[in-house]
C-alpha positions as protocol buffer text, in pm:
chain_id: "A"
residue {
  index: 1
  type: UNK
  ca { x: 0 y: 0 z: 0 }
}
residue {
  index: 2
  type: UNK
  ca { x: 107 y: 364 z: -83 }
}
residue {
  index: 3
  type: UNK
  ca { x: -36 y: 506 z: 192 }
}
residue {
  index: 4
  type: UNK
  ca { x: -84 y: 462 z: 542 }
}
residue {
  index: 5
  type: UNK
  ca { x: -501 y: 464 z: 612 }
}
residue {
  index: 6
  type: UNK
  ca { x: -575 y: 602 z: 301 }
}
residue {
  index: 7
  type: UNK
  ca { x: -487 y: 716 z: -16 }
}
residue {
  index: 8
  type: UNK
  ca { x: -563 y: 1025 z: -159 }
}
residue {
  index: 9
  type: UNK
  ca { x: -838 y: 1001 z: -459 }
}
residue {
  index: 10
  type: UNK
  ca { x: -771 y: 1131 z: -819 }
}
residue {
  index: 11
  type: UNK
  ca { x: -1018 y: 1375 z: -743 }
}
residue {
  index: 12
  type: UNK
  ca { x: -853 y: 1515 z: -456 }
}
residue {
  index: 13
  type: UNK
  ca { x: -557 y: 1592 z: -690 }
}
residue {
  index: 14
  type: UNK
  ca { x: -671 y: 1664 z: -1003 }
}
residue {
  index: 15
  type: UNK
  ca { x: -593 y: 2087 z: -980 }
}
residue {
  index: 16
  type: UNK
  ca { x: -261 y: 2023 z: -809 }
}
residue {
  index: 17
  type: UNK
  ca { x: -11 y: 2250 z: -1021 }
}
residue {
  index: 18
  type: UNK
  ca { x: 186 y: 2368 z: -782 }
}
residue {
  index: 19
  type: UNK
  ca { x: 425 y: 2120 z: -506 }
}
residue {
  index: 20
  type: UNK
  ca { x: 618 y: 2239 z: -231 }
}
residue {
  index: 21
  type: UNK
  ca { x: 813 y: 2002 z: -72 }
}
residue {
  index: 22
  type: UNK
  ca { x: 1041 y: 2017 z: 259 }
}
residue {
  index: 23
  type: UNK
  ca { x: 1425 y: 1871 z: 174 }
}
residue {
  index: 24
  type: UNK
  ca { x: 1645 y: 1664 z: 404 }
}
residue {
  index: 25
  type: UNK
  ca { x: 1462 y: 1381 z: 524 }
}
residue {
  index: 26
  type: UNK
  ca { x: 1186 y: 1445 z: 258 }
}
residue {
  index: 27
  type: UNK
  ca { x: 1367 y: 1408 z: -8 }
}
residue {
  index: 28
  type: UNK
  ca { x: 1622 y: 1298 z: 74 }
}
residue {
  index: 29
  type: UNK
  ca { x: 1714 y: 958 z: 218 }
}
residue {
  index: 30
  type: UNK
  ca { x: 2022 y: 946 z: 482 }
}
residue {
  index: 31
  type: UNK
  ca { x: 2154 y: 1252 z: 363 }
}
residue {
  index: 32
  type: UNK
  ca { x: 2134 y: 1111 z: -16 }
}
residue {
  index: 33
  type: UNK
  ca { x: 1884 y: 1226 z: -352 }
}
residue {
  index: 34
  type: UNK
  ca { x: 1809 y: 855 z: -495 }
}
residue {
  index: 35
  type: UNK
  ca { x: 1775 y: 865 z: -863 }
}
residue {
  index: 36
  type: UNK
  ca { x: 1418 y: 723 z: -825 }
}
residue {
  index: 37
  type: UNK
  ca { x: 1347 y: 1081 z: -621 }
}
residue {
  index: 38
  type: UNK
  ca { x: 1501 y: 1232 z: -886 }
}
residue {
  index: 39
  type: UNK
  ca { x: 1322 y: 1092 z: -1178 }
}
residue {
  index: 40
  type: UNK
  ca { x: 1047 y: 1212 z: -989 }
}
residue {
  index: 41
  type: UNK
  ca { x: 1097 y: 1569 z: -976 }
}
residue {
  index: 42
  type: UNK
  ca { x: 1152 y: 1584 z: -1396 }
}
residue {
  index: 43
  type: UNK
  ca { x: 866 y: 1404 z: -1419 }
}
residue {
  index: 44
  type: UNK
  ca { x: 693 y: 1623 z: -1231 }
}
residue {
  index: 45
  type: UNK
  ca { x: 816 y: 1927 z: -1386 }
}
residue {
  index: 46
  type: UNK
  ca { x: 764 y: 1752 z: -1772 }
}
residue {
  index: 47
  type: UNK
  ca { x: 429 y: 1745 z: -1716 }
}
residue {
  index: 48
  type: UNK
  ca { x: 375 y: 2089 z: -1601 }
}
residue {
  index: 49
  type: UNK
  ca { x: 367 y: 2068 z: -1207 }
}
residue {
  index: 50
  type: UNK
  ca { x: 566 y: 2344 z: -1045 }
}
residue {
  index: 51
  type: UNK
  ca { x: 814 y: 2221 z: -756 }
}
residue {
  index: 52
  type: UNK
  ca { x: 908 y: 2451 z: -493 }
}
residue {
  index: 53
  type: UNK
  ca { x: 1138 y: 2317 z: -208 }
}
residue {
  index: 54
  type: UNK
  ca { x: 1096 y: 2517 z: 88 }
}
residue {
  index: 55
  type: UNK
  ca { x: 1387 y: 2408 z: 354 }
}
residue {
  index: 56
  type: UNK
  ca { x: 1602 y: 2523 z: 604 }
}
residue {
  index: 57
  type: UNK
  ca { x: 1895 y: 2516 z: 389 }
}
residue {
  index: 58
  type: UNK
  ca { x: 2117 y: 2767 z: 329 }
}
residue {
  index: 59
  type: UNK
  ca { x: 2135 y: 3021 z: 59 }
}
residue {
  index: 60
  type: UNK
  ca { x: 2466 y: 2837 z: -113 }
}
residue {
  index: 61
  type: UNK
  ca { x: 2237 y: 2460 z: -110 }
}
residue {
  index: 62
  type: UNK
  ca { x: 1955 y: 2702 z: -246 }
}
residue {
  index: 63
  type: UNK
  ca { x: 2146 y: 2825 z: -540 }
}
residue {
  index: 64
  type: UNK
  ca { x: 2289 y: 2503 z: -628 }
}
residue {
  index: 65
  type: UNK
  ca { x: 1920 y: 2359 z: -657 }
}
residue {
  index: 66
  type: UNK
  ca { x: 1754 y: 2604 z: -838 }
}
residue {
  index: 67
  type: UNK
  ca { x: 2026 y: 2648 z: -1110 }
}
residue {
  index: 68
  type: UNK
  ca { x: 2080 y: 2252 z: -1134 }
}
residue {
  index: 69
  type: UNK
  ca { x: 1743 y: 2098 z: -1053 }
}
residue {
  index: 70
  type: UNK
  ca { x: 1421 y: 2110 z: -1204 }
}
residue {
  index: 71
  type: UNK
  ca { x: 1229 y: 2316 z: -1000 }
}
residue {
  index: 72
  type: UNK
  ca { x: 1047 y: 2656 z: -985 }
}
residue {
  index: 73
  type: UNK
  ca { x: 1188 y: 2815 z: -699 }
}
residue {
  index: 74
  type: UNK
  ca { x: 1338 y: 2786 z: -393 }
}
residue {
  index: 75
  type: UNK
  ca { x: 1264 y: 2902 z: -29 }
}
residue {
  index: 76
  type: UNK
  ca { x: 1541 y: 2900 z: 194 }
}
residue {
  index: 77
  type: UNK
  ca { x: 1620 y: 2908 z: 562 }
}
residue {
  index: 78
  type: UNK
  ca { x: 1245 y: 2860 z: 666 }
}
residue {
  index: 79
  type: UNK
  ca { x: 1109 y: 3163 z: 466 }
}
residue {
  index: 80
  type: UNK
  ca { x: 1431 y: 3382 z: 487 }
}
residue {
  index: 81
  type: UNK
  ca { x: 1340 y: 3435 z: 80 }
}
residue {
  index: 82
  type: UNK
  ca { x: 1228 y: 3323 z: -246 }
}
residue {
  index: 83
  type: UNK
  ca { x: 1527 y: 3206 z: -474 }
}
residue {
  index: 84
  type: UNK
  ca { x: 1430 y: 3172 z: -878 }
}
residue {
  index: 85
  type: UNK
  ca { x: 1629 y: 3171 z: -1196 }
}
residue {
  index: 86
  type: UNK
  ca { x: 1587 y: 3397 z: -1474 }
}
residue {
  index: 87
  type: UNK
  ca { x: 1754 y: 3380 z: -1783 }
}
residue {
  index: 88
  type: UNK
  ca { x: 2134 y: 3302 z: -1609 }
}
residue {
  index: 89
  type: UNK
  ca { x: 2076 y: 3549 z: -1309 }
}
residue {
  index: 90
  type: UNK
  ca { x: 1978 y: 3406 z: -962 }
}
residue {
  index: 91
  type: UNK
  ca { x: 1700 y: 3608 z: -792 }
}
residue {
  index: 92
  type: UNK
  ca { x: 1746 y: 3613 z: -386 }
}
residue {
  index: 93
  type: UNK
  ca { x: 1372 y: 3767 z: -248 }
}
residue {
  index: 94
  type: UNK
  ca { x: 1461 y: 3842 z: 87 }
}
residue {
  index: 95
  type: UNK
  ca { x: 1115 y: 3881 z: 308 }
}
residue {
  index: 96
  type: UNK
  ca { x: 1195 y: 4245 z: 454 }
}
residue {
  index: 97
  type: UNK
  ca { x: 1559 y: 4327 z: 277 }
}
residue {
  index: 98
  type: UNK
  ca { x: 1921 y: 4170 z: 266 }
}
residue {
  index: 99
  type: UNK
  ca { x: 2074 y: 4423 z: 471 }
}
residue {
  index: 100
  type: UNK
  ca { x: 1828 y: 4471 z: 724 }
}
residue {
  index: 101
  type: UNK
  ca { x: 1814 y: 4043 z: 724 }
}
residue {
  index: 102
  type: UNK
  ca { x: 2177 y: 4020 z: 731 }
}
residue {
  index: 103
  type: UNK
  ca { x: 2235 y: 4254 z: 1019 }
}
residue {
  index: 104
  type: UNK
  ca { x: 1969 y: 4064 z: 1257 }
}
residue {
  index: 105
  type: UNK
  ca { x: 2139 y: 3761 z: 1173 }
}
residue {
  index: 106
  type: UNK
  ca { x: 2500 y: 3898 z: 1265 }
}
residue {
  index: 107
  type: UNK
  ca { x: 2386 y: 3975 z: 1614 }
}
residue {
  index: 108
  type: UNK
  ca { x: 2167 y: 3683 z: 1675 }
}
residue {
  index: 109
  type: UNK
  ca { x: 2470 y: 3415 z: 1603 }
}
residue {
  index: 110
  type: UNK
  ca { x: 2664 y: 3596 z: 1858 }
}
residue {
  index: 111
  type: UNK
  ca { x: 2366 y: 3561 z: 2093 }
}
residue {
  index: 112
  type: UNK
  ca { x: 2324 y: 3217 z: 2012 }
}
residue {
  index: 113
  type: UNK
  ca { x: 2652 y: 3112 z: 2115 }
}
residue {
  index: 114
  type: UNK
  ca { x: 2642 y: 3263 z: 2413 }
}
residue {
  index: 115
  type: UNK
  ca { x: 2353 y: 3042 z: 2498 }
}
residue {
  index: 116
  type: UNK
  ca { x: 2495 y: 2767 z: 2461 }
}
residue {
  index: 117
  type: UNK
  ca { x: 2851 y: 2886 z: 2655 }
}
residue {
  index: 118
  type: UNK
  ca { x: 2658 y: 3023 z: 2925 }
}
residue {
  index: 119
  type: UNK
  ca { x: 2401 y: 2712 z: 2970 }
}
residue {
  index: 120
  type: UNK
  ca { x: 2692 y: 2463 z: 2865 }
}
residue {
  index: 121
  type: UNK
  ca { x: 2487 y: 2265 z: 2572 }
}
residue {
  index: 122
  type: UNK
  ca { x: 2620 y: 2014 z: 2378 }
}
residue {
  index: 123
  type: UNK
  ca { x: 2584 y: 2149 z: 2062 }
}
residue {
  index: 124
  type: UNK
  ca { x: 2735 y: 2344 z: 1790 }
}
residue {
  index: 125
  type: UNK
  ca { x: 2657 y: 2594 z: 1522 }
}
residue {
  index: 126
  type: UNK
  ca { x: 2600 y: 2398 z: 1205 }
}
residue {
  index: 127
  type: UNK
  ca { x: 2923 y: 2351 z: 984 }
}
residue {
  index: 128
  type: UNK
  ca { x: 2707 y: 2540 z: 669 }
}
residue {
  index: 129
  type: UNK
  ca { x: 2657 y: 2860 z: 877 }
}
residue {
  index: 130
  type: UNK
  ca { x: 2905 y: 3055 z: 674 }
}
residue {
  index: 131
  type: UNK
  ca { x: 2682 y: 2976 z: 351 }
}
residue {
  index: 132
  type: UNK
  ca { x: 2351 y: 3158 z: 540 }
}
residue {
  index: 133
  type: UNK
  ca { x: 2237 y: 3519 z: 491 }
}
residue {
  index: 134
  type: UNK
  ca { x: 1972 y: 3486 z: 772 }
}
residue {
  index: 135
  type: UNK
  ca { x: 1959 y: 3266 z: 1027 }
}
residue {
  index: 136
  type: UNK
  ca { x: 2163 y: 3027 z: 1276 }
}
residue {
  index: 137
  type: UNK
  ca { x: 2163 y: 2689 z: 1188 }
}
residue {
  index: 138
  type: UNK
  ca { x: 2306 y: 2456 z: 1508 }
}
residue {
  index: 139
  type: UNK
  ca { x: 2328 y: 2083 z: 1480 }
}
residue {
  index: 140
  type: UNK
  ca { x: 2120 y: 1887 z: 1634 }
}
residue {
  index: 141
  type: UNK
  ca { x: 2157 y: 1513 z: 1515 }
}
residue {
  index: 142
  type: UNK
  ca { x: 2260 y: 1244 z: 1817 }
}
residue {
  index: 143
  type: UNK
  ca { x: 2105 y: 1498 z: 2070 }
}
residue {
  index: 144
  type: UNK
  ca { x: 1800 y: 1386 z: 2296 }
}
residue {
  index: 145
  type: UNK
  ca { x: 1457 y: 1559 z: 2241 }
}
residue {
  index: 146
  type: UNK
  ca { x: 1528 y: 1741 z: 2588 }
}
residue {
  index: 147
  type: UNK
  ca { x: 1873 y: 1913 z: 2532 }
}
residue {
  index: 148
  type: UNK
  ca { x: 1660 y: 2018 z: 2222 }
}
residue {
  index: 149
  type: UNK
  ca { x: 1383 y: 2170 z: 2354 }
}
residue {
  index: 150
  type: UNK
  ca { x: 1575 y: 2327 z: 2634 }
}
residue {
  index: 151
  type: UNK
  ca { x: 1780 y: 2511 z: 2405 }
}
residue {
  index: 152
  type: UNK
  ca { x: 1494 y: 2595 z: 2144 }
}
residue {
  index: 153
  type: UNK
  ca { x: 1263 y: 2725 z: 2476 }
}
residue {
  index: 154
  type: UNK
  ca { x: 1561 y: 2975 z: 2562 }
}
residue {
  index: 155
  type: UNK
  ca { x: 1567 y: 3138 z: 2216 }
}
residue {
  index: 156
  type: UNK
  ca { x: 1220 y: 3172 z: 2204 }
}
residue {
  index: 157
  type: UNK
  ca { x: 1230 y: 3352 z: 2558 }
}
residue {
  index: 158
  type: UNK
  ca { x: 1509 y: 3606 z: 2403 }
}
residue {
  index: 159
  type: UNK
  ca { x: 1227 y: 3688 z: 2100 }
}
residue {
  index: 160
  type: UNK
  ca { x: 1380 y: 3498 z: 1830 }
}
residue {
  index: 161
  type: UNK
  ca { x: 1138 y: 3246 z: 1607 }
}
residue {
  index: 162
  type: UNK
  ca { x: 1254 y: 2887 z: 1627 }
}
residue {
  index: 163
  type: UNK
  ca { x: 1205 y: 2591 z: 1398 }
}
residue {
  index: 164
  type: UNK
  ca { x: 1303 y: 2270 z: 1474 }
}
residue {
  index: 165
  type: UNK
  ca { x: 1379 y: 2042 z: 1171 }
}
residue {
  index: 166
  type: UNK
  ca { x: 1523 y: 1629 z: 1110 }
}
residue {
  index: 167
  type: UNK
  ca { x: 1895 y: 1780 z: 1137 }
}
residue {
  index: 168
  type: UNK
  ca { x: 1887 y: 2138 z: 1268 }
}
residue {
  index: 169
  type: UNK
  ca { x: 1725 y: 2386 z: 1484 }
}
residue {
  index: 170
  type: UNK
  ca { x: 1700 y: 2699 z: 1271 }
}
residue {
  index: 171
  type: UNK
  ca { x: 1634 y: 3029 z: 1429 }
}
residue {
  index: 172
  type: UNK
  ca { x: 1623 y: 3396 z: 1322 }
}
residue {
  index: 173
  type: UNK
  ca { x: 1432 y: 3764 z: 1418 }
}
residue {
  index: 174
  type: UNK
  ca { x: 1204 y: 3843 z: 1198 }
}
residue {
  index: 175
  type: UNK
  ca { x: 838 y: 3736 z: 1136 }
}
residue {
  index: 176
  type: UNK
  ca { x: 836 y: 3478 z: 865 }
}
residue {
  index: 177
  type: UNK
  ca { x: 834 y: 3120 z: 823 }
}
residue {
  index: 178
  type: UNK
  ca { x: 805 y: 2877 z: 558 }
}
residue {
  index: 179
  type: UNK
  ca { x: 413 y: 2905 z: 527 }
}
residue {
  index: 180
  type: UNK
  ca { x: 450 y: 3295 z: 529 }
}
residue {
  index: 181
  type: UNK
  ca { x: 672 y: 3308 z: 202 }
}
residue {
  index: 182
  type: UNK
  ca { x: 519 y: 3005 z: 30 }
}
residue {
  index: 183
  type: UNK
  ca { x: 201 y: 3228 z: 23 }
}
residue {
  index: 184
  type: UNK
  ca { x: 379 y: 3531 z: -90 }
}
residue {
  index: 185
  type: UNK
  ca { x: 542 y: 3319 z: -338 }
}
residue {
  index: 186
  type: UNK
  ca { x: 195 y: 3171 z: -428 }
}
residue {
  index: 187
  type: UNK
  ca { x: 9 y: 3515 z: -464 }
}
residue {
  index: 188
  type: UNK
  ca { x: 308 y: 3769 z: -549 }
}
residue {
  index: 189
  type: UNK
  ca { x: 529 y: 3557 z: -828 }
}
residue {
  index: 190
  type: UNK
  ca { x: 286 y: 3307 z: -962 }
}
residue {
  index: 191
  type: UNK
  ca { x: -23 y: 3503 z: -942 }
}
residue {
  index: 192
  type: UNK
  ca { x: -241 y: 3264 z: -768 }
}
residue {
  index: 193
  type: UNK
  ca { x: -540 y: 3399 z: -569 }
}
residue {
  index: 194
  type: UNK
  ca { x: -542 y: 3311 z: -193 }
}
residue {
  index: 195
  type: UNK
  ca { x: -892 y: 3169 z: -301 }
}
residue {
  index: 196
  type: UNK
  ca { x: -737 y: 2886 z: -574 }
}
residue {
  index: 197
  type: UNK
  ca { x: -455 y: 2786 z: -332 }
}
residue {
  index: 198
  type: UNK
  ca { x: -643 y: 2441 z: -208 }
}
residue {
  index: 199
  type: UNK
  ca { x: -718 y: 2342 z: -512 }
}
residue {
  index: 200
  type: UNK
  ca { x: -322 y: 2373 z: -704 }
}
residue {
  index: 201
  type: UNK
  ca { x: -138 y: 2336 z: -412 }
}
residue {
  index: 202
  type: UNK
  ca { x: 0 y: 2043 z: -217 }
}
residue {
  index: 203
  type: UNK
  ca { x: 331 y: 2002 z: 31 }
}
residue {
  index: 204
  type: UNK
  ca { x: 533 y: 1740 z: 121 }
}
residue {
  index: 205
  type: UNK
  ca { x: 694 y: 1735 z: 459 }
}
residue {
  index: 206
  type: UNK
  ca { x: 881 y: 1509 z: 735 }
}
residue {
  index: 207
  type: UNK
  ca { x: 955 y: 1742 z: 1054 }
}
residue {
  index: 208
  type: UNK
  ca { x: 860 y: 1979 z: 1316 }
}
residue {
  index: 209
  type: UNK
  ca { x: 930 y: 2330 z: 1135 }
}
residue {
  index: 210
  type: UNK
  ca { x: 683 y: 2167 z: 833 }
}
residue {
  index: 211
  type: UNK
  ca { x: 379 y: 2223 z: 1078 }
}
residue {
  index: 212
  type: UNK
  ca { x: 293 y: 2590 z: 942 }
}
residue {
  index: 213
  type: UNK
  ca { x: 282 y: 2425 z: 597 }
}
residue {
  index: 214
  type: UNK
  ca { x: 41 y: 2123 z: 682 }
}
residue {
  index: 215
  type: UNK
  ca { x: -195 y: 2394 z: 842 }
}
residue {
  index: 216
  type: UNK
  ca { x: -173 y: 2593 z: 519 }
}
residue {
  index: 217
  type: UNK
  ca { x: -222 y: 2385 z: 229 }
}
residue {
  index: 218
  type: UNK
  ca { x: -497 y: 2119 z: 233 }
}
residue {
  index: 219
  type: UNK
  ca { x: -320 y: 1856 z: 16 }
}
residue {
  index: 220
  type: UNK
  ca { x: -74 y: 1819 z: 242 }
}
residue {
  index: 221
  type: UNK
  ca { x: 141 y: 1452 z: 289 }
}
residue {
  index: 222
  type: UNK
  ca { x: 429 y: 1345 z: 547 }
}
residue {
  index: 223
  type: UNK
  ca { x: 676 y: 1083 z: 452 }
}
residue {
  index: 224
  type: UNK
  ca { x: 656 y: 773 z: 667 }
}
residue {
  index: 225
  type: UNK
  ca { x: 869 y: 925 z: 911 }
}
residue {
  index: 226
  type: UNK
  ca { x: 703 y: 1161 z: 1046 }
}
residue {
  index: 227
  type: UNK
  ca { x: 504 y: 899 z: 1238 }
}
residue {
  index: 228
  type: UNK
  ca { x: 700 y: 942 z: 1526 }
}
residue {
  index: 229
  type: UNK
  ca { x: 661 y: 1312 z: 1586 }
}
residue {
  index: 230
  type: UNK
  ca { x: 266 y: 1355 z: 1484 }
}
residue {
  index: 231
  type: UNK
  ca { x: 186 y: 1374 z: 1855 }
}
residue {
  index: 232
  type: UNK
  ca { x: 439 y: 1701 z: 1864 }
}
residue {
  index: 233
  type: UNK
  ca { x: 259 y: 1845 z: 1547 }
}
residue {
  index: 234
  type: UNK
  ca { x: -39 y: 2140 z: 1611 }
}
residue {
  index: 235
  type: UNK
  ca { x: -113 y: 2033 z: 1204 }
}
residue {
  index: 236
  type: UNK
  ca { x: -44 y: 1732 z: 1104 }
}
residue {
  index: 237
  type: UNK
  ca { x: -50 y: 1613 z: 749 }
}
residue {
  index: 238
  type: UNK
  ca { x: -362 y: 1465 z: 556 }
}
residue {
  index: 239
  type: UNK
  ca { x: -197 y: 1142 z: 434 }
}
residue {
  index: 240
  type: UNK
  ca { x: 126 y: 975 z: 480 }
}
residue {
  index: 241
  type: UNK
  ca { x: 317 y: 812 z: 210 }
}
residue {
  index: 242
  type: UNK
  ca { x: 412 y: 403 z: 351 }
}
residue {
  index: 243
  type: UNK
  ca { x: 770 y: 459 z: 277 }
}
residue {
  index: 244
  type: UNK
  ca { x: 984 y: 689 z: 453 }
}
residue {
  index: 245
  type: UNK
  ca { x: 1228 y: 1023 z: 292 }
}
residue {
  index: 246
  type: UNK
  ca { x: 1250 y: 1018 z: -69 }
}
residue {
  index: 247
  type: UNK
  ca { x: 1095 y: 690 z: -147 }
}
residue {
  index: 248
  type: UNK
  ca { x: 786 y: 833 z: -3 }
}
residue {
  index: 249
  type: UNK
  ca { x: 814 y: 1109 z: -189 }
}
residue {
  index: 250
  type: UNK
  ca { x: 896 y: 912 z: -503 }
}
residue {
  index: 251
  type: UNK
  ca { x: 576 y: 702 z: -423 }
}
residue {
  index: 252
  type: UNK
  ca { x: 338 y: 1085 z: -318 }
}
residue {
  index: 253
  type: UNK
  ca { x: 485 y: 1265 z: -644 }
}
residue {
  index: 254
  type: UNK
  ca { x: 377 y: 922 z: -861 }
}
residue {
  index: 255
  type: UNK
  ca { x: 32 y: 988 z: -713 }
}
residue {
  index: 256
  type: UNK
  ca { x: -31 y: 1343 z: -797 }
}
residue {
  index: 257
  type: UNK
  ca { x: 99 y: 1243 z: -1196 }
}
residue {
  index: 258
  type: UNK
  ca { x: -124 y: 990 z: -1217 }
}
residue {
  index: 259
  type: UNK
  ca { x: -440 y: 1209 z: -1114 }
}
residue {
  index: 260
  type: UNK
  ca { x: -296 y: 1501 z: -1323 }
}
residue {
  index: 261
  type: UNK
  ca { x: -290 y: 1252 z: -1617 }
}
residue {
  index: 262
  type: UNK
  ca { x: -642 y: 1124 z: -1514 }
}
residue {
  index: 263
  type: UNK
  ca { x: -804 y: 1466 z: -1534 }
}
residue {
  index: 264
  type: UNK
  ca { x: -612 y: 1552 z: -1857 }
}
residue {
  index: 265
  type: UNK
  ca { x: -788 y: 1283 z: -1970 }
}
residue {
  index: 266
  type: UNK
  ca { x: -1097 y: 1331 z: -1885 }
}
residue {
  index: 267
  type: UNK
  ca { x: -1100 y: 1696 z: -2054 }
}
């Protein structure tokens, strides 16, 4: 079965033009892109489906993808901005300004290792900070749930937002977050009224910092491994591939084709 309890009809599907889709964990598998996740993704964009990945990655993994990938766009760090391609030139739309983004950023990293100093975590700033224009990325892989939270619960006190991914906790100042610039992206860029969004849209996810994104967009799936965290979710997703990472994602993006072709068909 593709699905755990259900799968989604043809019907349910049928307007989806537009996929946004979370990264590590999602789809990828152990850190890897499987060619079958791959084929995926051109097959998607062959026949006329949009895909956006909206991650916590940083602005270098975000140019890389959208200038070698076939995709739309690309949000990075959680909402931070909008990254598209025209002609040879790389767009970067920040949410409020590169300066005023980069500056918040420069004084929250030194705040955020102070943190950790003064509360003596076991954790590090994440090795791909230098490649961010926005937030602070720390490493949270090996660490228990607790050491997590603790740390995530004294940013939040200080003001800043938090998301907590697979791999990272990502934080910032500023009031964005992946749902906020998916829907600019969505209304601003591609012209779609607020009105048509749960009918072309659908997300992919796997994590904690996806739970804005299941909340927003009605055809929403998790990969199989989000099972674990659903109780943690305040919006969880409406179906869940049976696989996990980007076998599940292989097996969701299969799905919406197949309903795309279905109502071509049917026209």
């Amino acid at each position: 079965m593709t699905f755990v309890d259900r799968a989604p009809s043809p019907e349910e599907l049928r307007g989806v033009r537009y996929l946004f889709t979370d990264i590590d964990d999602t789809l990828t598998t152990e850190g890897r892109l499987l060619p079958e996740t791959y084929q995926v993704l051109w097959d998607l964009n062959d026949a006329g489906i949009a895909v956006i990945p909206v991650t916590g990655g940083s602005a270098g993994w975000c140019e890389h993808i959208v200038r070698a990938w076939p995709v739309k766009a690309v949000i990075g760090e959680s909402g931070a901005y909008a990254v598209f391609q025209r002609g040879r030139n790389v767009i970067f739309d920040y949410w409020e300004g590169e300066a005023v983004q980069s500056e918040r950023q420069r004084r929250h990293l030194k705040t955020v290792a102070n943190i950790i100093a003064r509360e003596g975590l076991p954790f590090q700033i994440a090795h791909d900070q230098i490649f961010r224009l926005a937030d602070v990325a720390i490493d949270i892989v090996g660490r228990p749930p607790a050491e997590v939270d603790r740390l995530a619960a004294c940013l939040r006190a200080l003001g800043a937002t938090v998301a907590i991914s697979s791999i990272h906790i990502n934080t910032w100042i500023g009031n964005y977050d992946k749902r906020a610039m998916s829907e600019r992206l969505l209304i601003q860029e591609f012209g779609i009224g607020v009105e048509a969004v749960p009918q072309l849209a659908a997300f992919v996810g796997d994590s904690r910092n996806d739970a804005p994104m299941f909340g927003y967009i009605a055809n929403s799936f998790g990969v199989n491994n989000i099972l674990s965290i659903l109780p943690q979710l305040p919006h969880a997703p409406r179906w869940i591939s049976s696989r996990p990472a980007g076998l599940g994602f292989a097996d969701i993006g299969t799905t919406i084709l197949a309903a795309a072709k279905k109502h071509k068909g049917l026209e």
